[in-house]
C-alpha positions in Angstrom: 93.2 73.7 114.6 95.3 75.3 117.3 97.7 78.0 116.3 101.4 78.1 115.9 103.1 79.5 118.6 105.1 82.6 117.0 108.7 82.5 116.4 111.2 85.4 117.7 114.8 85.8 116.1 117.1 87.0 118.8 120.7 87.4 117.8 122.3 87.5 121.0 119.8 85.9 122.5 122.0 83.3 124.9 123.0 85.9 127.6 123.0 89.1 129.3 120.3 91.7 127.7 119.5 88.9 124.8 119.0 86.2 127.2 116.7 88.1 129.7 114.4 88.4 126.4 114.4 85.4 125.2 113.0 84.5 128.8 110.8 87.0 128.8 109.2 85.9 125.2 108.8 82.3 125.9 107.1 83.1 129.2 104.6 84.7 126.9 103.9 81.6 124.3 106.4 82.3 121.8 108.7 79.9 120.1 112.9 81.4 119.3 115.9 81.1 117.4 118.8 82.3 119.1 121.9 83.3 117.3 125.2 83.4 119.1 129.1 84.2 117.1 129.9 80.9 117.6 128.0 77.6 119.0 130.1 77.1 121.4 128.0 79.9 123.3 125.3 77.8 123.1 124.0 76.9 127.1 121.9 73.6 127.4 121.1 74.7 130.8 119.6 77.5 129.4 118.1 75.9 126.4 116.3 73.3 128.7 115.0 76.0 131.1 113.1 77.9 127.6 111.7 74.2 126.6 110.4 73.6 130.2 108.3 77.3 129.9 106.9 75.5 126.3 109.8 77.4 124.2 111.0 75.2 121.0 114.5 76.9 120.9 116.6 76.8 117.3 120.5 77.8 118.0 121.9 79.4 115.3 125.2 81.0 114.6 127.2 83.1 112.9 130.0 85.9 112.6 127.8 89.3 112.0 130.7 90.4 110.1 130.4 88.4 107.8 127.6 89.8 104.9 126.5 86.2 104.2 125.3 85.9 107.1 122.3 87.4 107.5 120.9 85.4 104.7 122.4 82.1 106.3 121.0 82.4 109.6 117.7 82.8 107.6 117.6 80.0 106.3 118.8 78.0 108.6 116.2 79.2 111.2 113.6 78.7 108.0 114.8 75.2 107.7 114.8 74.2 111.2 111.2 75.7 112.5 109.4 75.3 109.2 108.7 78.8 108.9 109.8 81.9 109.2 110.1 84.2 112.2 107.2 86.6 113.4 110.0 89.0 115.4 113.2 90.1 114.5 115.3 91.1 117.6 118.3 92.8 117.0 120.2 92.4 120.3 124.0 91.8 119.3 126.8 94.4 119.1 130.5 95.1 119.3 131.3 96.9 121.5 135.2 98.5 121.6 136.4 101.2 123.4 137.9 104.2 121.2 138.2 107.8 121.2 139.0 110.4 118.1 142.5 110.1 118.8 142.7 106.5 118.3 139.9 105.7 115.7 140.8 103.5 112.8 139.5 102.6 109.7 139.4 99.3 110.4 137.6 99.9 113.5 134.7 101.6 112.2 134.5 99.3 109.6 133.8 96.4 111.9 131.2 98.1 114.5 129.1 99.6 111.5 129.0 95.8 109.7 128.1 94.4 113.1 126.0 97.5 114.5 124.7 98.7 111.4 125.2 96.7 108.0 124.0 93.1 109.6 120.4 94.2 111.3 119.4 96.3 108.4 120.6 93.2 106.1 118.9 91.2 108.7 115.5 93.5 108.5 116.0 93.0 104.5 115.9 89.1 104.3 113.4 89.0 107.5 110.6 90.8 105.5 111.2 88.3 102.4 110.6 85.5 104.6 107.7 86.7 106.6 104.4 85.8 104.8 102.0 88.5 104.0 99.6 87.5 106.5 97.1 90.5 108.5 99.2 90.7 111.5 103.3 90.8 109.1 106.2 90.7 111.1 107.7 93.2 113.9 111.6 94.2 114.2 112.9 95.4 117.3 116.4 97.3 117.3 118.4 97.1 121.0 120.0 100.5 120.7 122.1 102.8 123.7 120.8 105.5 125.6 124.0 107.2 124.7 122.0 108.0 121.0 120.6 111.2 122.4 123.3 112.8 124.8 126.6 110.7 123.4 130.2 110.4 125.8 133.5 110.8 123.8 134.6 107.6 124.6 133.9 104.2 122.6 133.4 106.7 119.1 133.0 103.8 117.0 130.1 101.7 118.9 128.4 105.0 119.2 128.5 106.1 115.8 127.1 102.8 114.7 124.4 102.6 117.2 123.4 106.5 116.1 123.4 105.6 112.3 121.3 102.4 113.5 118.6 104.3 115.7 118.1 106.9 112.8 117.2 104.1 110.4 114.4 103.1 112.7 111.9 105.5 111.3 113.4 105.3 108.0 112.4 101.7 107.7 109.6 102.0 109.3 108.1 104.5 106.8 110.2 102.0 104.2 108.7 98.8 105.8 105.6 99.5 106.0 102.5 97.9 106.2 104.6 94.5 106.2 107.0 95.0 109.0 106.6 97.6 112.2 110.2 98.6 112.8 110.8 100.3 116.7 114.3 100.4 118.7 114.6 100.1 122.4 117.3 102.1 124.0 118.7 100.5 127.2 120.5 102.5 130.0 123.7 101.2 131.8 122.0 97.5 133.0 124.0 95.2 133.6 127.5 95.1 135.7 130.8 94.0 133.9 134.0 93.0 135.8 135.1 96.6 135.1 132.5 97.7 138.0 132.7 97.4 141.2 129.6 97.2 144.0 130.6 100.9 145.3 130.9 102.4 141.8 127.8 100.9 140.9 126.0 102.5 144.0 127.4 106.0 142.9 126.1 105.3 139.5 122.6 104.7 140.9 122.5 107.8 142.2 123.3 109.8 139.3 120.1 109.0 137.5 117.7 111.2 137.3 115.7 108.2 139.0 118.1 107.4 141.3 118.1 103.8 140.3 119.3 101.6 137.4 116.8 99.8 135.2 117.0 96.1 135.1 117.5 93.2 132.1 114.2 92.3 132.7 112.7 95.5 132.3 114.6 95.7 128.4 112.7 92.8 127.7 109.2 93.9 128.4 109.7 96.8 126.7 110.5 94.6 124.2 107.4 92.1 124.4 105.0 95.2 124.2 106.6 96.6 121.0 106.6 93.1 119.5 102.7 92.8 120.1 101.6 96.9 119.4 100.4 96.2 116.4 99.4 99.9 115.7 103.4 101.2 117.1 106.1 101.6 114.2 109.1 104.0 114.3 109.4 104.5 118.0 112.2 103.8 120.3 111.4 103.3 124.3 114.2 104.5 126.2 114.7 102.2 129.5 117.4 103.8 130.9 116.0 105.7 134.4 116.0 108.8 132.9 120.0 108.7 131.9 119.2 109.9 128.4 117.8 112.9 130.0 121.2 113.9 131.3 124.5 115.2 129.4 127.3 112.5 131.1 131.4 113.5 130.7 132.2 110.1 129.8 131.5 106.6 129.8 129.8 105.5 133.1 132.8 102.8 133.3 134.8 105.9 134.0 132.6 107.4 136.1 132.1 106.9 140.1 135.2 105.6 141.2 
């Protein structure tokens, strides 16, 4: 009897970093549920281009705010695929800009329940669902760079994503032998409309590699960490060597 293919939930898996994993995954035989905010993010294009690689794709949704959620999006993935997932990605954030002058409470409240409070709730009602079969279930944690050496700008994000790479080996320890728990820490990888073609050249050649890693790159990192089934508590930095550096602020503000 042939083998399921296994099942990846990505939340944030339509676009950008989330999207380029979601590739990356069914090109290697698995299945995924991909959770946007809302459905309207959903892409059929998209959707039909995972199917044609031999993906079966679930969309899901839901606001990460929300502390339902986690649990919803659960069982809705449960009740569409049959079974639960194999691989937890946690690939959606919020990401504001705010410095200690302008820091709110209510700010900080909403990037550590989107950053913070939804994957760990997330990791919580994954490892209920996962059967207790030899292999268990992996998590993967998309992190920031900025973890190590951090910018004062966008305080909030960065707190959140700090408190959310230091629980990586504390679940791991926690998690273990069920779930493997490891974070990936991407560099600056993608452009935004606040960049421009000659800032992004600078910014190339401020890294210690001279270069700026690629979307694709994030999810490899990911695919090995999803399938090392002796790695737990580890986070791969893919960032060409920017976490090696001390930056002044936020590379959006840099190079122009």
């Amino acid at each position: 009897m042939q083998q399921p293919r296994p099942l990846a939930l990505i939340t944030g898996g339509w676009r950008r970093i989330g999207g380029a994993i979601a590739r990356k995954l069914a090109e290697e035989g698995w299945d995924l549920a991909l959770h946007a905010h809302r459905p309207s993010t959903f892409d059929a294009e998209f959707k039909a281009q995972l199917e044609w690689l031999g993906a079966a794709v679930f969309p899901v949704s839901g606001d990460l705010d929300d502390p339902a959620v986690p649990q919803q999006l659960l069982g809705e993935v449960i009740g569409m695929a049959g079974r639960g997932p194999d691989l937890l990605v946690n690939c959606a954030s919020l990401f504001r800009d705010d410095r200690v002058e302008t820091i709110t409470p209510e700010e900080l409240d909403l990037h550590f329940r989107v950053n913070l409070f939804a994957p760990v709730l997330l990791m919580r009602v994954f490892a209920e669902a996962i059967g207790a079969g030899e292999t268990g279930g992996a998590v993967i944690n998309i992190l920031d760079q900025r973890v190590l050496n951090p910018v004062p700008d966008q305080i909030s994000y960065t707190l959140s994503k700090q408190a959310l790479h230091a629980s990586v080996r504390t679940l791991a320890r926690a998690m273990a032998p069920k779930v493997r728990v490891n974070g990936v820490a991407p560099g600056l990888i993608l452009p935004t409309a606040d960049y421009d073609a000659e800032q992004w050249r600078r910014l190339e050649s401020v890294m210690p590699l001279r270069r700026l890693p690629g979307a694709d790159e994030i999810a490899d990192a990911v695919h090995y960490l999803a399938t090392a089934r002796s790695v737990t508590g580890q986070t791969l930095f893919v960032d060409a060597g920017a976490s090696l550096e001390s930056y002044p602020r936020d590379f959006v503000y840099m190079g122009r």
